[in-house]
C-alpha angles and dihedrals in degrees: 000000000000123000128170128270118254114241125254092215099200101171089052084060097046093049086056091050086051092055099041082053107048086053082056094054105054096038087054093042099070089057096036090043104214126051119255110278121219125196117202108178116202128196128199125339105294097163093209088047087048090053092046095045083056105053092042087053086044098051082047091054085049104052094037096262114140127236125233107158131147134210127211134190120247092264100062113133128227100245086051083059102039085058099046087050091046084050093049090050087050086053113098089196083058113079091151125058122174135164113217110234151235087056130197117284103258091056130092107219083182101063091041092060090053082054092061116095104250085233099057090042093134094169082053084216087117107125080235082060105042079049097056089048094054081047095050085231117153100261148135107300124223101252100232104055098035089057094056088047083055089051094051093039090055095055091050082242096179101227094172108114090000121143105226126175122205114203113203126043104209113139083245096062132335097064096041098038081055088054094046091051092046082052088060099049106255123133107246128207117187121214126177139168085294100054118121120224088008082181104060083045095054095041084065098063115100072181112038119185111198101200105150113096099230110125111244084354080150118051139189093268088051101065131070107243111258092027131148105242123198117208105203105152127095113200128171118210141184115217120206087278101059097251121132131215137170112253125172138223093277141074089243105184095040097050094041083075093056103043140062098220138030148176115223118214114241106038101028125073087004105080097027085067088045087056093038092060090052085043092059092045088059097049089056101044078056107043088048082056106045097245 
């Protein structure tokens, strides 16, 4: 019999995360004396960074962080930016730091991130981070995967013992959200472009991660029935009419009919990331002062 999938309402979560930080804020200010501080540098006019800058601005005004972000025409140089990272490190109101990606060609994000304080990672993608997270330390998360572990956590989805497959490899999400589901006792298969025989793979995942940023990349046929699928991906598409719309890497409606449980893009891993990286700022306003 097929029944529909239940939702993973990831903006309903990270609407209660919001909330459960912003209490925490303003009980720990009065002793801290000032609020958390995020940076989120921005290079360039990119019209998808600008929307995300934004959100992220607007999610900081809500919960009681405060913005310092920066905007810098196209032609920035690396060094400009390297001094203004190595000045926000130095800034005791700044406990967040992030580089909005992707960044123009002449510039080495690599290289910026390095240039982060571990501490103020809020993006948690320093290599002290990702280390931290091979080596289950506390630490800053990268924002992705811990959002979809919150997710999981949040609808008491039992992962011990689990088979989950995680479809895509990048350092943002594909590598950390494998080791965070290693930490909590699944048993964890990567697949990537070069996979062969991507469906048999999949068919195996009680737990199955789509991360890969190809539209309807997973169908119907490629998930075990009553499975728990993952939408990562974030795809914008034009349909025959011009219009465009925001699909994921899964067929959704198709395989809503197959699993037990999905994420719908948008409103699922979106703005879990989004909370996460305000999550992250907080841990570590509170960490550099000892609460």
């Amino acid at each position: 019999m097929e029944t529909k999938a239940k939702i993973l309402d990831g903006k309903a979560l990270a609407a209660k995360i919001q909330q459960e930080l912003a209490e925490t804020i303003t009980a720990s200010q009065a002793k801290i004396g000032r609020p958390p501080g995020l940076a989120v540098l921005m290079v360039g006019d990119n019209p998808a960074s600008a929307a995300y800058v934004k959100n992220k601005e607007k999610a900081c005004e809500k919960v009681g962080i405060a913005s310092y972000g920066r905007h810098f025409p196209t032609q920035t140089s690396q060094n400009e930016l390297e001094a203004v990272i190595e000045e926000l490190n130095q800034d005791e109101k700044v406990d967040g730091i992030l580089v909005q990606l992707p960044l123009p060609e002449h510039l080495d994000a690599i290289s910026l991130l390095h240039k982060i304080a571990p501490d103020k990672d809020a993006d948690g993608l320093h290599p002290v981070n990702l280390g931290r997270l091979v080596r289950e330390e506390p630490g800053l998360r990268s924002c992705t995967p811990a959002g979809v572990m919150g997710l999981l956590e949040e609808y008491k989805i039992p992962l011990m013992g689990k088979q989950a497959v995680v479809v895509g490899r990048s350092i943002l999400v594909g590598k950390p959200m494998a080791l965070m589901l290693l930490e909590a006792n699944a048993t964890v298969t990567i697949a990537h472009s070069r996979t062969q025989d991507l469906k048999t793979i999949t068919q195996s995942a009680d737990i199955l991660i789509a991360a890969v940023g190809i539209p309807g990349l997973i169908t119907a046929s490629m998930v075990k029935p009553g499975a728990v699928v993952v939408d990562v991906g974030i795809n914008r598409v034009t349909d025959n009419n011009g219009k465009s719309r925001l699909v994921g890497d899964i067929d959704f409606a198709a395989i809503s009919n197959v699993a037990e449980y999905v994420t719908p893009v948008p409103g699922g891993i979106g703005p879990m990331t989004v909370a996460m990286l305000l999550q992250n700022t907080v841990f570590s306003y509170l960490r550099t002062n000892g609460i």
